[in-house]
N, C-alpha and C positions, 0 to 999 in steps of 0.2 A: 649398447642398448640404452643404457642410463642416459647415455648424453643424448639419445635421442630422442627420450619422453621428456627432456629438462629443456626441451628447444619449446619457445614461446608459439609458433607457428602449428607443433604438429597438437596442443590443446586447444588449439583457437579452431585446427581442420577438424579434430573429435567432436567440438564444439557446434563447428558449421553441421555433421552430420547428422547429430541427438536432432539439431531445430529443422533438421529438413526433413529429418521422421515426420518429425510431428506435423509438419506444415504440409508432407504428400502426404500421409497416409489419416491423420485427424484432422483436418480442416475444422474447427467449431464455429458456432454460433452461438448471439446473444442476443438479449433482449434490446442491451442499450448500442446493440451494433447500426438497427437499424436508424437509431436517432445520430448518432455520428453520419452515420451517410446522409441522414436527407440534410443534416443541416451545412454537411460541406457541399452536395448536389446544390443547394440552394447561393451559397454564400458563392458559388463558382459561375452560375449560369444567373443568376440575378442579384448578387452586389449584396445580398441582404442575409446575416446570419439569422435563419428563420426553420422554422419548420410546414409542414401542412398540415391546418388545422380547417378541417371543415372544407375542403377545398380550395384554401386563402393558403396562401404563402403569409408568416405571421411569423416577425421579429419574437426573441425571444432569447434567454439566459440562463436556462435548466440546464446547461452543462457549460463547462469550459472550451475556449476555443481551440488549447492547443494539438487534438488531437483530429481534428476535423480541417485545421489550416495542416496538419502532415497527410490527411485524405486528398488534400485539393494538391502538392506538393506531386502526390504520386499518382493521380489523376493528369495531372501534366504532363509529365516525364513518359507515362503510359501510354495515351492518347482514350485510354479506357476508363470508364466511370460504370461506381456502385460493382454489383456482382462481378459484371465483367473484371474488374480489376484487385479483384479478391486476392490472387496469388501474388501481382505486386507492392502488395500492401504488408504480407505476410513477409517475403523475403524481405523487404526495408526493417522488421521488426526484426527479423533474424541481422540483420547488420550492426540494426543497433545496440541488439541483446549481446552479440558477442563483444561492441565496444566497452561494455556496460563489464562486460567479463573480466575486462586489463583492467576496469576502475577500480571495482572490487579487488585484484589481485594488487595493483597500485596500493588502493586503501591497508590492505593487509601488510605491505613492505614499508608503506611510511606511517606504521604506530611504534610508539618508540624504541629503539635499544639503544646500546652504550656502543661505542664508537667500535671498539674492542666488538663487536656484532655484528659488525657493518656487512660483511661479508655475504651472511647467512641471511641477507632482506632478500638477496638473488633468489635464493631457495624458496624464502615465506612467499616471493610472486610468483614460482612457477606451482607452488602447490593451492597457494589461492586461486589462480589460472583452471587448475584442473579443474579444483572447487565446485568452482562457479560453471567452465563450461561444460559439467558435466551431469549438473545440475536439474534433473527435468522438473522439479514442483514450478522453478523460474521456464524452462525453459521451452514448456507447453503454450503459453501466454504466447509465445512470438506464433502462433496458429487459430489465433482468434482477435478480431479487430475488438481491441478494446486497450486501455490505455496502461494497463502495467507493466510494459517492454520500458516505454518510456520515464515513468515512475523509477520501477528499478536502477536505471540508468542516472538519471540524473540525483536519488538521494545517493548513491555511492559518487557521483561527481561531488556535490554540496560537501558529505563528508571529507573525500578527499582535497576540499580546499580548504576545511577542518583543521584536518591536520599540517596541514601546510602554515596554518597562521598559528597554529601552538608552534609550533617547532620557532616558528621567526619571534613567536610572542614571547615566550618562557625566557627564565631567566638560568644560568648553570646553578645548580647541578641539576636543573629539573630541564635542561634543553635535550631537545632528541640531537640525534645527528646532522649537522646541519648540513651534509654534503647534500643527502636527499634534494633537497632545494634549495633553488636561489635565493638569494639573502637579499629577496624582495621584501620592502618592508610588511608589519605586518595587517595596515589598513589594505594594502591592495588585495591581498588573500582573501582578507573581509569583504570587500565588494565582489571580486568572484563568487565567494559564497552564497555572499546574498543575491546574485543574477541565477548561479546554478537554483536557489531555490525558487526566487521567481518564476523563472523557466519550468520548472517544476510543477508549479502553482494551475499553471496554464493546462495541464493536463491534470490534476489530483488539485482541489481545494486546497486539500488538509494538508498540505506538504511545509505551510508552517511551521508545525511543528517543531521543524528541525531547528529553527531557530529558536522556539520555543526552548528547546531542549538546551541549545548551546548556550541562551543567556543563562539560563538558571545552574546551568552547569558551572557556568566562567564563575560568576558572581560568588554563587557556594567555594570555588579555590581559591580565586584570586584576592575576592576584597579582604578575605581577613590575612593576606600582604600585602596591605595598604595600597592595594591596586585599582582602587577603584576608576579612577579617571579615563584610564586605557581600557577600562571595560564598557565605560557608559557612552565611551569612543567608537568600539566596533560593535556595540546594541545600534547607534546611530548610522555606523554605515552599513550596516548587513542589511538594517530596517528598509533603510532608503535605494539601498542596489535590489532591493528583491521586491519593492513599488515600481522599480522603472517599467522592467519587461509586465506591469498590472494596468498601465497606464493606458494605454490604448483601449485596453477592453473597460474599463472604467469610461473614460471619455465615450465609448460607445455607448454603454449602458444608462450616461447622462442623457444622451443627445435623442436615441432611439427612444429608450424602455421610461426616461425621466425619472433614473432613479442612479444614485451615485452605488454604485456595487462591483468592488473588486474581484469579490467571490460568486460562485455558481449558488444559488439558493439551496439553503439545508435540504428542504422536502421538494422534489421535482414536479413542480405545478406551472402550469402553462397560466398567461395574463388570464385574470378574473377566474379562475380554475378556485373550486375549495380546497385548502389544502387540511386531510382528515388528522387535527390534532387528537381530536377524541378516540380516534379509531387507532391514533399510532401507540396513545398512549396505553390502552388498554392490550393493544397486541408486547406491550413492554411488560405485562403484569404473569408470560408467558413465556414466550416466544425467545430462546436461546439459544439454536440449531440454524442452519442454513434451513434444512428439510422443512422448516415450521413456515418458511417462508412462501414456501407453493401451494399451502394449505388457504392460506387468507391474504398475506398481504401484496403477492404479487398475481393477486386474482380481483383486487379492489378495482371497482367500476371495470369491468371487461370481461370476467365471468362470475358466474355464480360462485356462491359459499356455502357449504351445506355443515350444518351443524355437527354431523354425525361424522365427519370427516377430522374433525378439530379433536385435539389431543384431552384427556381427562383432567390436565392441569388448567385449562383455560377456565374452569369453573369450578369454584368451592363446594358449590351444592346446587341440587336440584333448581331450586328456584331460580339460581342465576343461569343455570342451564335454558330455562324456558326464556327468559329476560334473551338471551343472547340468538335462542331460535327465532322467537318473533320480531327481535330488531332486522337478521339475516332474510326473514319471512317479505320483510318489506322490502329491502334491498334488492331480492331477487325480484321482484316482480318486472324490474329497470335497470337492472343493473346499476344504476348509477347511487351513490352516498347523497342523503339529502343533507341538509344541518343539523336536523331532527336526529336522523338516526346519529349523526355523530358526536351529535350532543349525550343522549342516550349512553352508545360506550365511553362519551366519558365519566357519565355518572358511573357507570361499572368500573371504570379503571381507579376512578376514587375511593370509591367502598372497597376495593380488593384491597389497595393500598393500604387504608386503614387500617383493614384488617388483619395486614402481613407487610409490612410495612419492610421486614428484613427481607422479604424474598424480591421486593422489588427494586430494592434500593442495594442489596449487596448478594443475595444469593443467586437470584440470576444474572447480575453482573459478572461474578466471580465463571458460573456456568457460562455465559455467551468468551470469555477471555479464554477459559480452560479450551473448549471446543477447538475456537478460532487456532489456536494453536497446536493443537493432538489431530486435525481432521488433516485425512491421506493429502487434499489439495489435488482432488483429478475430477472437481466437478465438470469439466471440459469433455472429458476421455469417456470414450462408449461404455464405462462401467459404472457400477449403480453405485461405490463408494462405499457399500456398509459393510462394516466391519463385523460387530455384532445381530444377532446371534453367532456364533461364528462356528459351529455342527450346523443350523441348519441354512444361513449362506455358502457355505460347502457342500452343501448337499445338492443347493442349486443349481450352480454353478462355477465350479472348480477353477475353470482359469480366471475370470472374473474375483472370487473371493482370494486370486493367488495374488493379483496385479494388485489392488485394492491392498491388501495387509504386506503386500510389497514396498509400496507407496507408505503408510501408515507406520512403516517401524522407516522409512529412508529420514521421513520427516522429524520421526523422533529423533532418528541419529545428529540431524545437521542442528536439531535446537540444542540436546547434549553436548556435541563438538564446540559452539560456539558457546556455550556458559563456560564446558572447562578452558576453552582459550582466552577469557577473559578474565577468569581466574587466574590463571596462570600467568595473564601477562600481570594483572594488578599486583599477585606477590612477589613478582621476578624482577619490578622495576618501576619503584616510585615514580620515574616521567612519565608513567603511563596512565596515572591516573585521572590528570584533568579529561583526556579524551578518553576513559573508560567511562568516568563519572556519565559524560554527555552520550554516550551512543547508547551507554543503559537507561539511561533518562529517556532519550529517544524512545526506545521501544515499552517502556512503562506508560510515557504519557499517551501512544499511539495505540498501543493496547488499551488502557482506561479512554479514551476517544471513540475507541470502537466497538466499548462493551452500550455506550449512549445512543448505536443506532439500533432504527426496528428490525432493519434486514443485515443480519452479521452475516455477510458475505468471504469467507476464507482468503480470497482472494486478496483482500484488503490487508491484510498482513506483509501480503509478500514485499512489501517496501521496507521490511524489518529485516530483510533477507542479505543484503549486503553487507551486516554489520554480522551476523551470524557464521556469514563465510569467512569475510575479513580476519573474526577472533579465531577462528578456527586455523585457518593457516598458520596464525601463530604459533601453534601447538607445535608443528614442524621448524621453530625457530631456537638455536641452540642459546641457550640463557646463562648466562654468570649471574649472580646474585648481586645487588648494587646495593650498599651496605649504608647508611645513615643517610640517608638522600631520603627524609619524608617531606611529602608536599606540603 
């Protein structure tokens, strides 16, 4: 029976099952599902990454391409477009979420041990394997078109080329094992990494990062071993491997939009569209939940906003309360934000600031980071999510508050699991540090990233999720202690 859950295939078929739950029986939707499809419908049947605007087919760069050229991909392969091809879009994420599954388990088996370990990497990938495909906060995503299957996948590739170029990089006693990998040198590793992040890019802006993470990571070990030169070595080639696969959408965005733009635009505004800084800034002087997000800012120009709907923190006092009805009073009449009104909230987002300058600047930063990381993660799933009250969501209804606080303590576990396995690995084995130092880096700078936007979507975490599992399997890795080896 042991050898039979230790077999690579039958986690990957547990795996295959969990996403085919999800994908027959939860089918989700999204808001930004429907701009993926029109603008691969568009880019397939008229040459032109565009949306419909007013009736016009109308170029355009509010999201990245990569998720919408895998629309047009399985649109082909299908013969079927938009709704119609709904379930082949779903199982290709289920394909890729399970490859994503061996990265992560990959990832997990190549952070470092001492030779003398080698053995028990077998083991850290078949419990990483489980890990991951057993996974459902990751593994609901492959049942709703949107782009986190992908994400997922490719920062656990990025990582695992990571680790591949410490391992070739380091010098003894700080080298891992080097059987893991070929003793390629370690600029090519580097240029992997930097395409895995490109590629990356292509679907997630912010996928950056990762290199963000990895220079400052390197820099903070290595220069003060005099190593600077091979670091400002692979900052160059990681930079330049993760422009190539930008290149094309850039050259587009020169040629079409006349504007040089690697990236998808921070606030998603369509050409000559206002984009409300006043209104964003001001929903920032609040707004720390997902939930806050239904209340005003994903109701901006398309539905009304009714004051009485809005939380008691949105205003200090009365008067800003009236200040904030009569801006809405105008709004509603048109739904649409004029300049005026968003000039308006930002006089309000000014004077809040001044006047609490800590709540804006670090206490609900601190609250939008805590959330994003404590919420169950089944905004997808036919349940409402809330936790508390928790007598009288029970009261309400019982399987719903069971699934929900079932979900809420799994998420807790997997964020525990992977602190103590990075703990564990950083005392058990000074090579492990360079790449501890960067995958924490990782999730610090990605979390302060995403305490800066208006809408802290949970969702947006899950690219944290690879590195969570990864440490976590370690924990199942038997350890000798390695004894005067500090980096």
């Amino acid at each position: 029976m042991k050898r039979f859950f230790s077999h690579p295939l039958v986690a990957l078929l547990a795996g295959l099952c969990l996403r085919l739950f999800f994908v027959l029986k939860f089918p989700a939707a999204s808001g930004d599902t429907v701009l993926y499809e029109q603008m691969a419908a568009n880019w397939l049947q008229h040459h032109v990454y565009a949306m419909n605007v007013d009736g016009a087919v109308t170029a355009v760069d509010l999201r990245m391409p990569g998720y919408p050229a895998y629309l047009i991909v399985i649109y082909l392969f299908s013969g079927k477009i938009g709704t119609a091809a709904h379930l082949a879009v779903m199982l290709g994420q289920v394909l890729v979420d399970l490859i994503g599954c061996v990265a992560v388990a990959a990832l997990a088996a190549a952070l470092p041990a001492r030779r003398e370990n080698a053995p028990s990497a077998n083991r850290v990938f078949i419990c990483g394997l489980w890990l991951a495909a057993l996974c459902p906060l990751t593994a609901n995503y492959t049942a709703v078109l949107l782009t986190e299957t992908f994400a997922i996948f490719l920062t656990a590739s990025a990582f695992l080329f990571l680790a591949a170029l410490l391992a070739n990089f380091d010098e003894p006693p700080f080298r891992t094992a080097p059987q893991r990998f070929s003793r390629v040198h370690y600029e090519w590793w580097a240029i992997t990494m930097g395409l895995a992040v490109g590629f990356g890019t292509l679907f997630r802006p912010e996928t950056p990062l990762i290199l963000l993470a990895a220079w400052l990571g390197m820099a903070v070990v290595y220069i003060p071993r005099h190593r600077s030169k091979p670091v400002v070595g692979i900052i160059a080639f990681t930079a330049v491997a993760c422009i190539l696969p930008l290149l094309p959408w850039a050259v587009r965005n020169a040629i079409t939009l006349h504007e040089i733009q690697f990236l998808a635009p921070k606030n998603s505004n369509l050409p000559g569209e206002l984009v409300p800084y006043g209104f964003i800034s001001w929903e920032k002087t609040w707004v720390f939940r997902m939930r806050d997000c239904y209340l005003a800012a994903w109701k901006l120009n398309g539905e009304s906003i009714q004051v009485a709907s809005l939380p008691s923190r949105a205003f200090d006092n009365a008067d800003e309360r009236s200040r904030v009805a009569a801006i809405l009073g105008s709004y509603n009449y048109d739904l649409t934000l004029t300049p005026e009104e968003d000039a308006a909230f930002a006089q309000l987002a000014r004077e809040r600031t001044a006047r609490h300058p800590l709540r804006t600047y670090f206490l609900l930063p601190a609250a939008r980071a805590f959330t994003l990381w404590i919420t169950p993660r089944i905004e997808l799933l036919p349940v409402s999510g809330t936790v508390f009250p928790l007598a009288q969501s029970w009261e309400d209804d019982k399987l719903d508050q069971s699934v929900t606080v079932g979900f809420f303590f799994l998420n807790i576990a997997y964020v525990l699991l992977g602190i103590c396995g990075a703990w564990k690995l950083w005392r058990w084995n000074p090579a492990s540090h360079p790449i501890v130092i960067i995958m924490v880096l990782f999730v610090l700078l990605r979390t302060a990233f995403l305490t800066t936007l208006e809408t802290p979507e949970p969702r947006y975490v899950l690219e944290c999720y690879p590195i969570l599992l990864a440490f976590a399997a370690t924990l199942f890795r038997k350890h000798q202690r390695v004894a005067n080896a500090e980096p």
